[in-house]
N, CA and C atoms of all chains as a GROMACS GRO file, in nm:
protein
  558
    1UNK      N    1  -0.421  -1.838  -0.932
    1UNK     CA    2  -0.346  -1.833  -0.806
    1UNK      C    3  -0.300  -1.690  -0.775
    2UNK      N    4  -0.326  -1.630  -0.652
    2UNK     CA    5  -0.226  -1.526  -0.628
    2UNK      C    6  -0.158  -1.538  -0.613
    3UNK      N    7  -0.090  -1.362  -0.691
    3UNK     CA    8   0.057  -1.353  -0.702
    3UNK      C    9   0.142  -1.308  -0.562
    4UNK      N   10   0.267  -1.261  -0.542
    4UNK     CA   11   0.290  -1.243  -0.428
    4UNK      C   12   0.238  -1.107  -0.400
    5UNK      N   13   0.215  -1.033  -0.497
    5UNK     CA   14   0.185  -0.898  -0.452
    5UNK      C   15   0.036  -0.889  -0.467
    6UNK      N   16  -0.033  -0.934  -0.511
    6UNK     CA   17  -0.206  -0.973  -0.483
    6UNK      C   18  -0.200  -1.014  -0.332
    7UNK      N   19  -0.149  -1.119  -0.279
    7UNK     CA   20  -0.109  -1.185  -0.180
    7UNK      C   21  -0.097  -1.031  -0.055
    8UNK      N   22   0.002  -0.971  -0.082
    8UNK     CA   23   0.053  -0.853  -0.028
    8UNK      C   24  -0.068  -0.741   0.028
    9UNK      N   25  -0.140  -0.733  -0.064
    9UNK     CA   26  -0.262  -0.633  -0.116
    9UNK      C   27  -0.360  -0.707   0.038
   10UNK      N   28  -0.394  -0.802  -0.024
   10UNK     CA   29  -0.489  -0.869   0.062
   10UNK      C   30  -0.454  -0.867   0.208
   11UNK      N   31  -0.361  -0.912   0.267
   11UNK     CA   32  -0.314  -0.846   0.384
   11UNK      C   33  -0.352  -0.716   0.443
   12UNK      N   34  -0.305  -0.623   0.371
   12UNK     CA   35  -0.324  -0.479   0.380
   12UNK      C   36  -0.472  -0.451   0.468
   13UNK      N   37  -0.557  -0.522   0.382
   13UNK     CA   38  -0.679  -0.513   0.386
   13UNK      C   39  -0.756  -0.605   0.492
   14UNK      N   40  -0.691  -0.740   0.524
   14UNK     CA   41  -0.727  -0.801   0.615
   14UNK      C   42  -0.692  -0.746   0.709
   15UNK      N   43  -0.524  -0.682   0.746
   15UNK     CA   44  -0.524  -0.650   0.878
   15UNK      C   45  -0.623  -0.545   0.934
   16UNK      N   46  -0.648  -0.448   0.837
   16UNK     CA   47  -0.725  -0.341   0.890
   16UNK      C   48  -0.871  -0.359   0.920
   17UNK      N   49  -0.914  -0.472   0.887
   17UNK     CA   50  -1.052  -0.528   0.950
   17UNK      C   51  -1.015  -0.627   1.029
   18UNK      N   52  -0.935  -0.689   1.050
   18UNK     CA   53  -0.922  -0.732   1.179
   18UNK      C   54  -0.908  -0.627   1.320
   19UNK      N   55  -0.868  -0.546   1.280
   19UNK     CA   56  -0.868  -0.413   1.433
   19UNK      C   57  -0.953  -0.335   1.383
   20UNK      N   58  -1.055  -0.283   1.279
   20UNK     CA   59  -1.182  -0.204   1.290
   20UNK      C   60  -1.324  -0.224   1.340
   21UNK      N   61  -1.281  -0.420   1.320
   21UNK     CA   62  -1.389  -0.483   1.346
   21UNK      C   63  -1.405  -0.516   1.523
   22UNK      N   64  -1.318  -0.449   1.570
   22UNK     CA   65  -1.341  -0.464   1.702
   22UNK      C   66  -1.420  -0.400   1.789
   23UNK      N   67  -1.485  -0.251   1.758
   23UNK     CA   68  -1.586  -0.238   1.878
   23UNK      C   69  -1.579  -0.055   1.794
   24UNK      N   70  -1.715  -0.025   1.839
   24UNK     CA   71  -1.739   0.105   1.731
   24UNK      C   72  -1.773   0.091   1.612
   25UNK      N   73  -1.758   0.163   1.524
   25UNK     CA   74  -1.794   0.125   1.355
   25UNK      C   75  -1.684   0.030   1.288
   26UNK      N   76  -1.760  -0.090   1.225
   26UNK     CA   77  -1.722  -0.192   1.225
   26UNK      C   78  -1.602  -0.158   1.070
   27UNK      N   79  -1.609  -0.039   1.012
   27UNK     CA   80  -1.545   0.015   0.898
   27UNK      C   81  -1.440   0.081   0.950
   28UNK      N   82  -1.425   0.124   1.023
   28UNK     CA   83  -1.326   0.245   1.082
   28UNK      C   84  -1.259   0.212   1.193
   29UNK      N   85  -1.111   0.260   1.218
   29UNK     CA   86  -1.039   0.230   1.378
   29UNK      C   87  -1.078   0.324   1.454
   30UNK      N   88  -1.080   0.328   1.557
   30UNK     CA   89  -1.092   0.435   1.645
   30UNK      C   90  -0.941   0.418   1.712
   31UNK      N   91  -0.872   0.505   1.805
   31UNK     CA   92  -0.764   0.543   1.837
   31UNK      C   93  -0.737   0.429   1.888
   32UNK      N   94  -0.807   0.326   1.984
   32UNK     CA   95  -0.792   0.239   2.053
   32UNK      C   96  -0.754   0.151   1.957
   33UNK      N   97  -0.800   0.133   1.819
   33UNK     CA   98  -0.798   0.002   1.768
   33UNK      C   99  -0.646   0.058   1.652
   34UNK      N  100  -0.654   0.133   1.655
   34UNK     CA  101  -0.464   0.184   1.584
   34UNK      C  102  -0.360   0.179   1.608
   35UNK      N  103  -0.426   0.238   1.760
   35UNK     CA  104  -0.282   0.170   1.862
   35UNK      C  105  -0.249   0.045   1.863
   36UNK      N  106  -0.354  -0.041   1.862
   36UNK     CA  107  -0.356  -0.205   1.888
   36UNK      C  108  -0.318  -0.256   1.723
   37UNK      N  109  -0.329  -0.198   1.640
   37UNK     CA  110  -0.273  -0.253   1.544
   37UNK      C  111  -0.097  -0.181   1.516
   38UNK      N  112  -0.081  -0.068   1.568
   38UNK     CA  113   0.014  -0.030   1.546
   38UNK      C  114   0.112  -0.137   1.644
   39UNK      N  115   0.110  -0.171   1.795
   39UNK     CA  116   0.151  -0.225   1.864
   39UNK      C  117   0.169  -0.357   1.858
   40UNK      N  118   0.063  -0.399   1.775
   40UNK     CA  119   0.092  -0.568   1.729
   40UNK      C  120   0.132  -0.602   1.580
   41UNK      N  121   0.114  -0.490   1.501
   41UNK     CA  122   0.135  -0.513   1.380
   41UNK      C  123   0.306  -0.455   1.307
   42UNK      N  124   0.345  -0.377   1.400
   42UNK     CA  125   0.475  -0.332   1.356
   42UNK      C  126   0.565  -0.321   1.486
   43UNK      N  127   0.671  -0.338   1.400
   43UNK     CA  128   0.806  -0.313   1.499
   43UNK      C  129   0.863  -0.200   1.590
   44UNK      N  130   0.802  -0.113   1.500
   44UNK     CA  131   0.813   0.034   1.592
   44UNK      C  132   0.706   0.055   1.689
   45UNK      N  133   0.593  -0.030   1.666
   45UNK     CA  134   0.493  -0.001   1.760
   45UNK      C  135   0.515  -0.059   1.920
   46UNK      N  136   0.649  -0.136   1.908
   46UNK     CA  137   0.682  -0.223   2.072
   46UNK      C  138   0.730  -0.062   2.159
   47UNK      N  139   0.782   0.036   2.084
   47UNK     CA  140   0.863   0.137   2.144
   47UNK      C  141   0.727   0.253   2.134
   48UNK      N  142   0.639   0.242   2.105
   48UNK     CA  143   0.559   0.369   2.090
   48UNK      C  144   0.476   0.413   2.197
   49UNK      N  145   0.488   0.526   2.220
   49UNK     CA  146   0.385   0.590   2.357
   49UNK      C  147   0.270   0.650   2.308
   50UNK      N  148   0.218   0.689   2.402
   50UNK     CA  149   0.040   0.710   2.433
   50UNK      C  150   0.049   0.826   2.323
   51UNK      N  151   0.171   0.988   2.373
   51UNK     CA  152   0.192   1.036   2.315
   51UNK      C  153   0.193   1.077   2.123
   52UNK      N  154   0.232   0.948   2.086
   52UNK     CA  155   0.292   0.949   1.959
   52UNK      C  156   0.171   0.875   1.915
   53UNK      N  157   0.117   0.794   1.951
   53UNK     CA  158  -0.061   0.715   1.884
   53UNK      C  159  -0.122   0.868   1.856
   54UNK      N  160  -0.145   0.926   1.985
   54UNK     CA  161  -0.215   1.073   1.944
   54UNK      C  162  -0.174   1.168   1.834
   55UNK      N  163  -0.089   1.143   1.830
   55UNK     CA  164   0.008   1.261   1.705
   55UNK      C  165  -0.028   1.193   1.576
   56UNK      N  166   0.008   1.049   1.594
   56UNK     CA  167  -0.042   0.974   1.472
   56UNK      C  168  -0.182   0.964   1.394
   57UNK      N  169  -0.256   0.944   1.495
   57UNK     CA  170  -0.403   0.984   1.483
   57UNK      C  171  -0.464   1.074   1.432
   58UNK      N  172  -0.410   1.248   1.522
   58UNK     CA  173  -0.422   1.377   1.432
   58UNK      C  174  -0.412   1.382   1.284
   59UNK      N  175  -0.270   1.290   1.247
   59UNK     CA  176  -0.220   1.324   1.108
   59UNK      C  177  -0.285   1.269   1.015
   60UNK      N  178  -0.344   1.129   1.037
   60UNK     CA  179  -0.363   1.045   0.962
   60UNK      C  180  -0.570   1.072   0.956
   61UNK      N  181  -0.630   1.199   1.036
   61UNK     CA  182  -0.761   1.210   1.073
   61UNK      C  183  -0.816   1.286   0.982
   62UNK      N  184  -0.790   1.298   0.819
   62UNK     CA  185  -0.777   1.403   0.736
   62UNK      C  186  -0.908   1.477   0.769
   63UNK      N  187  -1.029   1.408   0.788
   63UNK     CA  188  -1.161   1.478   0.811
   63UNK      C  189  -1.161   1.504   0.955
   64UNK      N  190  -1.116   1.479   1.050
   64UNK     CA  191  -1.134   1.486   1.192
   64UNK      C  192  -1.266   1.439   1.235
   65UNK      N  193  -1.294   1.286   1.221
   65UNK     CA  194  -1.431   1.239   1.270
   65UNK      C  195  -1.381   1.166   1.379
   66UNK      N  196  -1.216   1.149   1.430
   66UNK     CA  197  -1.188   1.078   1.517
   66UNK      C  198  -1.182   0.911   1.463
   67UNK      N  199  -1.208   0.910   1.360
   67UNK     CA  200  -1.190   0.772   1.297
   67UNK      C  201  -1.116   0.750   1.225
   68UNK      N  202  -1.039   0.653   1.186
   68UNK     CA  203  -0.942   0.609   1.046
   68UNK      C  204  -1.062   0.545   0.954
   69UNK      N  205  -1.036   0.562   0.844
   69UNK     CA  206  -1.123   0.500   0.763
   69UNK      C  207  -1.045   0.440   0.658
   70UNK      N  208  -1.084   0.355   0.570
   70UNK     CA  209  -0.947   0.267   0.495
   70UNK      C  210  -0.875   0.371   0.392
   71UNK      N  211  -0.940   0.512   0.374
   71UNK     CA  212  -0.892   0.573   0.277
   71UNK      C  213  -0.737   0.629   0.375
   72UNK      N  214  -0.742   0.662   0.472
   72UNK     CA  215  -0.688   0.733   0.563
   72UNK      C  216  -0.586   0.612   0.599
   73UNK      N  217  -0.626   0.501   0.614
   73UNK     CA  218  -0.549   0.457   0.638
   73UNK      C  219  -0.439   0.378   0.549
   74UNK      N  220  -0.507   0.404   0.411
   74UNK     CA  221  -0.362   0.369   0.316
   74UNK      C  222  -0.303   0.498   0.284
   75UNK      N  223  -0.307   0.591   0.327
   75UNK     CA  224  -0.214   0.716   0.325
   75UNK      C  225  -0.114   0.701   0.392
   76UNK      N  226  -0.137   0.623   0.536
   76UNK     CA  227  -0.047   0.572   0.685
   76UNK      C  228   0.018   0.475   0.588
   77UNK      N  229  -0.055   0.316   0.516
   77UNK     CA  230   0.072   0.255   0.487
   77UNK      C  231   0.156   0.334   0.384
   78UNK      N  232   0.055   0.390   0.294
   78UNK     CA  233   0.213   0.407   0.153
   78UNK      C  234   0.299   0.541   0.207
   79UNK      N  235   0.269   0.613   0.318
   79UNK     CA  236   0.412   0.662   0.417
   79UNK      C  237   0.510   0.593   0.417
   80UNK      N  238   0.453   0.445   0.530
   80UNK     CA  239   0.519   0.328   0.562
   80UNK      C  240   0.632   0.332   0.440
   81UNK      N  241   0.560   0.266   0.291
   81UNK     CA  242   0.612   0.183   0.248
   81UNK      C  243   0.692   0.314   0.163
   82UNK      N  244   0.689   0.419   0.149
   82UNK     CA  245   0.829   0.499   0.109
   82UNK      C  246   0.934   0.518   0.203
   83UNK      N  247   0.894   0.518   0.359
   83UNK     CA  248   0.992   0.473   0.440
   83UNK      C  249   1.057   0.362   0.387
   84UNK      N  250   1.036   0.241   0.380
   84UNK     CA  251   1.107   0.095   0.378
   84UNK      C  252   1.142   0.145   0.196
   85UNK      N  253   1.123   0.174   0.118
   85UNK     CA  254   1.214   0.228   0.004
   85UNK      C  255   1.296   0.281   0.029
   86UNK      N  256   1.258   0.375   0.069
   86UNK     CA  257   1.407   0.446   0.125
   86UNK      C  258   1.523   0.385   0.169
   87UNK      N  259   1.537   0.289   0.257
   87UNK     CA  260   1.599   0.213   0.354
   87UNK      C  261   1.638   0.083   0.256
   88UNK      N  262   1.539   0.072   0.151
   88UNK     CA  263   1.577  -0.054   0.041
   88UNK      C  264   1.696   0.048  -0.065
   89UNK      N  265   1.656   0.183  -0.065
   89UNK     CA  266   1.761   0.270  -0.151
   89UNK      C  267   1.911   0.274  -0.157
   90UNK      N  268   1.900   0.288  -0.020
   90UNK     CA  269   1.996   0.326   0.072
   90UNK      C  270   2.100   0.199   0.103
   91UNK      N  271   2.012   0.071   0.139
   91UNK     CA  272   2.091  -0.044   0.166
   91UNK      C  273   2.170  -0.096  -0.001
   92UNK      N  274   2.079  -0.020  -0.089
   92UNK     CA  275   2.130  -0.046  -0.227
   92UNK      C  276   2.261  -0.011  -0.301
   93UNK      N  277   2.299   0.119  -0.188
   93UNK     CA  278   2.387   0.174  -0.204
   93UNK      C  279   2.548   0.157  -0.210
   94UNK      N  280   1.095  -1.064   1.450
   94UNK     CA  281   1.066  -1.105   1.292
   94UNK      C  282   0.898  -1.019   1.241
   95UNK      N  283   0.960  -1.051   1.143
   95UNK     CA  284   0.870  -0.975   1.047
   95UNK      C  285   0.722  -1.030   1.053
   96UNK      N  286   0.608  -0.902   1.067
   96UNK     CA  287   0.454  -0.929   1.074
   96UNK      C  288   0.433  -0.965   0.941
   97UNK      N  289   0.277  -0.984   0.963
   97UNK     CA  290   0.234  -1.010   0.796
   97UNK      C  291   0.240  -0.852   0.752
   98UNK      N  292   0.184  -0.760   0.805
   98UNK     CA  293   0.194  -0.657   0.742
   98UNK      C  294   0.335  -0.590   0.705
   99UNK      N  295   0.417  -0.648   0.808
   99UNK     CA  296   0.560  -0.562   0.736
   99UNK      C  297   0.608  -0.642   0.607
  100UNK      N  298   0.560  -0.768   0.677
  100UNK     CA  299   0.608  -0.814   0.490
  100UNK      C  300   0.530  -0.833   0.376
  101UNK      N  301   0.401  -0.784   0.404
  101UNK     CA  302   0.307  -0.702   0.251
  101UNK      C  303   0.376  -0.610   0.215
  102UNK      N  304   0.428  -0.516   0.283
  102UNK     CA  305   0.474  -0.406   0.285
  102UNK      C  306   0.601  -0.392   0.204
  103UNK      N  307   0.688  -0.510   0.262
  103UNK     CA  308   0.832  -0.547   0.208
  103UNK      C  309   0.792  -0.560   0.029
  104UNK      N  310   0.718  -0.653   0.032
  104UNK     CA  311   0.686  -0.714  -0.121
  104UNK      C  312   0.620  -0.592  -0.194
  105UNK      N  313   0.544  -0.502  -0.155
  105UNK     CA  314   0.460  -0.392  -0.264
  105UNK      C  315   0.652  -0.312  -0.273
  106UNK      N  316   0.739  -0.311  -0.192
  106UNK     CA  317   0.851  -0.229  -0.203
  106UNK      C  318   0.980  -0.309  -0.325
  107UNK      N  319   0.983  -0.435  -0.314
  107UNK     CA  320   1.023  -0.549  -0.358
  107UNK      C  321   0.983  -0.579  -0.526
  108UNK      N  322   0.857  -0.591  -0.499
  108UNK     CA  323   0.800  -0.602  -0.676
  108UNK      C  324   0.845  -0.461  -0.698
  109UNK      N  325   0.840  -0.360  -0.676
  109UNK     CA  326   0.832  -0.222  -0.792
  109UNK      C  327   1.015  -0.276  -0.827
  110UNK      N  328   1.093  -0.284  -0.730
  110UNK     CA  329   1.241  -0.285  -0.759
  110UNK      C  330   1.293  -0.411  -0.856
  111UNK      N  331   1.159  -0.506  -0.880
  111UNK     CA  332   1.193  -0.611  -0.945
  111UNK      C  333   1.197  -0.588  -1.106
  112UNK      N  334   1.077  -0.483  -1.135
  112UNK     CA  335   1.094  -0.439  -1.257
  112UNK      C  336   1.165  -0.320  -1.311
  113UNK      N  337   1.172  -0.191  -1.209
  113UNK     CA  338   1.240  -0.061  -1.239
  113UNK      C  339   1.338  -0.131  -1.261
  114UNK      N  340   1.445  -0.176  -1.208
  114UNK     CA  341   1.559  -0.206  -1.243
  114UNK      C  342   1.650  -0.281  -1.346
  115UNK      N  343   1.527  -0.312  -1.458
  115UNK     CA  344   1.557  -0.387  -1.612
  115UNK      C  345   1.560  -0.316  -1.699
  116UNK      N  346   1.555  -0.211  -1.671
  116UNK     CA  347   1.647  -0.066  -1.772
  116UNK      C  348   1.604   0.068  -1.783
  117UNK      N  349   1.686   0.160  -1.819
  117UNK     CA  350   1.717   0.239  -1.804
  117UNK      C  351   1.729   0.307  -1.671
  118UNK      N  352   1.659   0.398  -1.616
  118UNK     CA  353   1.654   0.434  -1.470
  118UNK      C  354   1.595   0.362  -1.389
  119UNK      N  355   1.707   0.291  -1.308
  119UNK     CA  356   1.699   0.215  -1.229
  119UNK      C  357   1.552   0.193  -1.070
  120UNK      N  358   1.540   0.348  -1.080
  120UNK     CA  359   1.441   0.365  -0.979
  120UNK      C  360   1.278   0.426  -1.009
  121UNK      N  361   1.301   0.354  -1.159
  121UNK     CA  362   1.145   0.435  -1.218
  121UNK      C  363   1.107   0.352  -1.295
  122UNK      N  364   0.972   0.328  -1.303
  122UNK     CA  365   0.940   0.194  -1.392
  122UNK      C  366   0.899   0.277  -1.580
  123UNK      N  367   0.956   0.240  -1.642
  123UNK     CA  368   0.926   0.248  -1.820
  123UNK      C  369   0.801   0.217  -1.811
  124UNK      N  370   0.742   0.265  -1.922
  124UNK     CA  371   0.575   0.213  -1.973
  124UNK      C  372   0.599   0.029  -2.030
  125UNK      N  373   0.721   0.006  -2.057
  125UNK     CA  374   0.706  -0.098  -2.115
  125UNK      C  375   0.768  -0.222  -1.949
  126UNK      N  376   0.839  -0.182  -1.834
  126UNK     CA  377   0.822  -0.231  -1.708
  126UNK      C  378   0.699  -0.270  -1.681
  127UNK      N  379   0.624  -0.146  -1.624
  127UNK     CA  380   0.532  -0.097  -1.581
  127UNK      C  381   0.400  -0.225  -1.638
  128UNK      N  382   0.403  -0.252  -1.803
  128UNK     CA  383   0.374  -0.355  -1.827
  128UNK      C  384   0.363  -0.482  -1.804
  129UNK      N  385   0.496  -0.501  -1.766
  129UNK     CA  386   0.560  -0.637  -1.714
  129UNK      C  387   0.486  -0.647  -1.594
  130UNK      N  388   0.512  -0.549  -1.494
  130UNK     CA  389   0.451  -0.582  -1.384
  130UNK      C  390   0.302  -0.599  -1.369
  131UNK      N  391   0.220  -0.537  -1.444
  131UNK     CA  392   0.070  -0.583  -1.440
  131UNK      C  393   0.034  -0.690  -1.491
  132UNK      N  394   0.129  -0.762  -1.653
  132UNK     CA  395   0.103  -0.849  -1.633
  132UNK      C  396   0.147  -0.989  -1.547
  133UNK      N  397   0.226  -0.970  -1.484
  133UNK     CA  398   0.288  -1.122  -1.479
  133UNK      C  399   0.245  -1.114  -1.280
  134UNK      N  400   0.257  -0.952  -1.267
  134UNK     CA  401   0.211  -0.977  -1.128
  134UNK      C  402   0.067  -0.958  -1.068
  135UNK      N  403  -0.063  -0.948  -1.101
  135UNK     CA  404  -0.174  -0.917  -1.115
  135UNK      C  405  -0.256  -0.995  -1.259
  136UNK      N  406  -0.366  -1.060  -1.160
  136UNK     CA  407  -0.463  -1.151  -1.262
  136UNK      C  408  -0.508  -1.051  -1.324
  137UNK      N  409  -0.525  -0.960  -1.328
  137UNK     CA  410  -0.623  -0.825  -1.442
  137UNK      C  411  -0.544  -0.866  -1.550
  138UNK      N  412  -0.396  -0.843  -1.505
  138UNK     CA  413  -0.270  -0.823  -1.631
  138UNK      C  414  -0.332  -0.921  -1.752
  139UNK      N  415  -0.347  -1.006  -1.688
  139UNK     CA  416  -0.392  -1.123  -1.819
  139UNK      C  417  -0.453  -1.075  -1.978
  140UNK      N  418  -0.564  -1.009  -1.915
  140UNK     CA  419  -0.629  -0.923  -1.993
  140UNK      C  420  -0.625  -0.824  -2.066
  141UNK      N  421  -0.522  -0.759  -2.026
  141UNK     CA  422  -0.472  -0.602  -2.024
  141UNK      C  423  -0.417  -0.595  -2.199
  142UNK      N  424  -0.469  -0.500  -2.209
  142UNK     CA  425  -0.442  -0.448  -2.401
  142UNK      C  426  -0.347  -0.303  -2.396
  143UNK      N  427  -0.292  -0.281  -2.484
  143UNK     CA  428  -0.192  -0.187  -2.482
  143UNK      C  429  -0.248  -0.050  -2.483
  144UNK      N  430  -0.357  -0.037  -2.535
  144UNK     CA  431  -0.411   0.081  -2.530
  144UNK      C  432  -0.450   0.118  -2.337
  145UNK      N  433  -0.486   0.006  -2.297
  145UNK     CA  434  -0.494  -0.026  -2.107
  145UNK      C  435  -0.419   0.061  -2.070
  146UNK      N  436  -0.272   0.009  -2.134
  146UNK     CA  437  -0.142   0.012  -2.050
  146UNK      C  438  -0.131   0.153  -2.020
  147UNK      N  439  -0.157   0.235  -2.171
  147UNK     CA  440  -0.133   0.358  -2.251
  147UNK      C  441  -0.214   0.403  -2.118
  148UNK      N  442  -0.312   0.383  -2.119
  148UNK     CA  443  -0.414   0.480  -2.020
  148UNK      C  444  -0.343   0.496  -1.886
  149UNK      N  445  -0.319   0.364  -1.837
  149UNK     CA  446  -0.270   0.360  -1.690
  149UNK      C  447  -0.168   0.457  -1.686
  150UNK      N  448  -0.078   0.432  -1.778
  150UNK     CA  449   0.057   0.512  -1.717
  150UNK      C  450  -0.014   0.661  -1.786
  151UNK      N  451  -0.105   0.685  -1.850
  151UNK     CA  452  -0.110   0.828  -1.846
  151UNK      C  453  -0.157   0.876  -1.703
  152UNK      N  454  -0.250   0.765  -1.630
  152UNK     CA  455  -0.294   0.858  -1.516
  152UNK      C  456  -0.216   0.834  -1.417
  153UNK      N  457  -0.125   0.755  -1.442
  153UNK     CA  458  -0.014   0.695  -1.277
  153UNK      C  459   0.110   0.821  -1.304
  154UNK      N  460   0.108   0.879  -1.451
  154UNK     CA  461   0.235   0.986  -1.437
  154UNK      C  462   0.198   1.091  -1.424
  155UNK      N  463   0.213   1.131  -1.276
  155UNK     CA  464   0.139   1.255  -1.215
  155UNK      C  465   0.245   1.400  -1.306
  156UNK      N  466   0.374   1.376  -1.270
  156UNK     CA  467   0.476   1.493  -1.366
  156UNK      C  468   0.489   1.469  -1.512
  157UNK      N  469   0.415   1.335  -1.581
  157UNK     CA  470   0.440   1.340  -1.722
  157UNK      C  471   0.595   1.371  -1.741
  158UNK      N  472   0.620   1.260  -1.669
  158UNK     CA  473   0.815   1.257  -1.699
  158UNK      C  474   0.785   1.094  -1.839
  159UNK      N  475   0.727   1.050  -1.822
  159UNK     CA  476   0.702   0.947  -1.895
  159UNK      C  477   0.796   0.797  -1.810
  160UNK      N  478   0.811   0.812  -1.677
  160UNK     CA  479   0.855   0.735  -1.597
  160UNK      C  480   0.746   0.735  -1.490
  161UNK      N  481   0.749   0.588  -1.435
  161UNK     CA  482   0.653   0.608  -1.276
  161UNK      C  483   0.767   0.596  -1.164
  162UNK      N  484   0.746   0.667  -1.071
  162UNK     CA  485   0.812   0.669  -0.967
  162UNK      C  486   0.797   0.596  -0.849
  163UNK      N  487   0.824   0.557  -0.747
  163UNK     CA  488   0.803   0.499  -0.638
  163UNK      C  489   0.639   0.540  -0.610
  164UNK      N  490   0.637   0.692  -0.599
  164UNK     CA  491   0.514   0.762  -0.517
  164UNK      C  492   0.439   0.746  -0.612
  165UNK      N  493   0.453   0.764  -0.733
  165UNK     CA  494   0.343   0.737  -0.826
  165UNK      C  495   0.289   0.568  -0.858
  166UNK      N  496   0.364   0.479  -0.823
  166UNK     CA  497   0.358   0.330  -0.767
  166UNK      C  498   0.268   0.342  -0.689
  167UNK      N  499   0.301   0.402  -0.561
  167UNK     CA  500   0.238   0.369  -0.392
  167UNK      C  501   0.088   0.435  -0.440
  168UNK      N  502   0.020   0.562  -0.536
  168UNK     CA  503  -0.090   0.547  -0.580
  168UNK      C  504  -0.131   0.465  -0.628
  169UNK      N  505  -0.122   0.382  -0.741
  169UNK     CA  506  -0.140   0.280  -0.808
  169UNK      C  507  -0.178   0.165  -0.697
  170UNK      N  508  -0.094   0.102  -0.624
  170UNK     CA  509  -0.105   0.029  -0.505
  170UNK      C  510  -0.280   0.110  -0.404
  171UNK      N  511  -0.241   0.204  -0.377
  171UNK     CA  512  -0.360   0.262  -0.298
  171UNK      C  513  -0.513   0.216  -0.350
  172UNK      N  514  -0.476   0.269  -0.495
  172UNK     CA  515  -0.617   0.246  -0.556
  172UNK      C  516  -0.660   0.112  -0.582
  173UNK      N  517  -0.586  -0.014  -0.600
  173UNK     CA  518  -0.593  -0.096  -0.627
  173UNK      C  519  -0.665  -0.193  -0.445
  174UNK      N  520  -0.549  -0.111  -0.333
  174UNK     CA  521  -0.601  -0.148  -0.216
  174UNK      C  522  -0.728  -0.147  -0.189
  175UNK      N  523  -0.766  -0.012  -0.230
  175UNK     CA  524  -0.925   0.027  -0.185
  175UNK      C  525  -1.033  -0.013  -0.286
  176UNK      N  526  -1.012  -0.062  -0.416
  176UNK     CA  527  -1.066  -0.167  -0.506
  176UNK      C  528  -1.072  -0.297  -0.440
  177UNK      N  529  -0.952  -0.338  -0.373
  177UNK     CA  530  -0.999  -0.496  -0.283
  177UNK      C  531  -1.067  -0.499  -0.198
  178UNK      N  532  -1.064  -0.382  -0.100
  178UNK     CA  533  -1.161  -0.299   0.026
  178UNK      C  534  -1.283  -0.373  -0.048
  179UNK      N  535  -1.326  -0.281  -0.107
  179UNK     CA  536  -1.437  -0.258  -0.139
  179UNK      C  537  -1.525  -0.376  -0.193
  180UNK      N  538  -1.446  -0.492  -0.254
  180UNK     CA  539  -1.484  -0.628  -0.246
  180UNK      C  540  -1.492  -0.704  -0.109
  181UNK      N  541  -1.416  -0.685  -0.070
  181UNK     CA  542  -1.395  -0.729   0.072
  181UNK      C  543  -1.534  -0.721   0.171
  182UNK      N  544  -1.594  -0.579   0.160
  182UNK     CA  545  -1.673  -0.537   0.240
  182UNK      C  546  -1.822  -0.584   0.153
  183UNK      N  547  -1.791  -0.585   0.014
  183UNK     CA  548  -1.913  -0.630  -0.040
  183UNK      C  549  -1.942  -0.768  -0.015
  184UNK      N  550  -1.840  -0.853  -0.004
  184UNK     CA  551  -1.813  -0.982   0.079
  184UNK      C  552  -1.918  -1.005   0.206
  185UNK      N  553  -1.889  -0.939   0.324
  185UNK     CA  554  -1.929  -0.943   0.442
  185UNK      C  555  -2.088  -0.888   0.397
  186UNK      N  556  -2.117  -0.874   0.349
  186UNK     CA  557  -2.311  -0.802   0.362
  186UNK      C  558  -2.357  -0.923   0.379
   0.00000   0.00000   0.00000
């Protein structure tokens, strides 16, 4: 049976083929499909502009092919998830 | 409320705090944590021999403090992500 954090893992990985697999290389997001996961997949993404996808994109484009690729894009979550440590630190406090 | 991805996210943040915090420094997992958590949270763990363990935490302790840290976690997590990737995609052929 998976555990909760196997469980966790798998997610990770489903969400990001659910929005790569949408149109372009079926491995990779393109800006369109980051935004759309950023916008449906997180809370900060209800407040995010055109602006800030682009900035995000740059950072997270380590090769600059204009694509996320899954390596690139677990750099974006484990950001994420030292953000929400932090905030688990802090509330610990 | 919370996506699936924020709460993968929650839980990879959740499990590390479940074991760092059964002794000594509260925000760093021991080699003998660090244990705990592969086995009881990950089907590999099952398997896992001490000499394993020995290896892992030599390559998960990037400063050789003989503690893992959050960031040295969120690698561990990474590599393990892109190990499921990579089933995942061998899946779909």
């Amino acid at each position: 049976m998976e555990s909760p954090l196997e469980k966790a893992l798998t997610t990770l990985v489903y969400t990001f083929h659910k929005y790569s697999g949408k149109e372009g290389n079926k491995l990779t997001l393109s800006k369109r499909e980051l935004k759309e996961l950023v916008k449906n997949e997180l809370e900060l993404g209800e407040k995010i502009k055109e602006g800030d996808i682009d900035h995000l994109m740059k950072s997270l484009d380590r090769n600059s092919d204009q694509e996320i690729d899954f390596k690139e894009y677990s750099v974006f979550l484990t950001t994420l998830c030292m953000t929400y440590n932090d905030f688990f630190q802090e509330d610990k406090k």
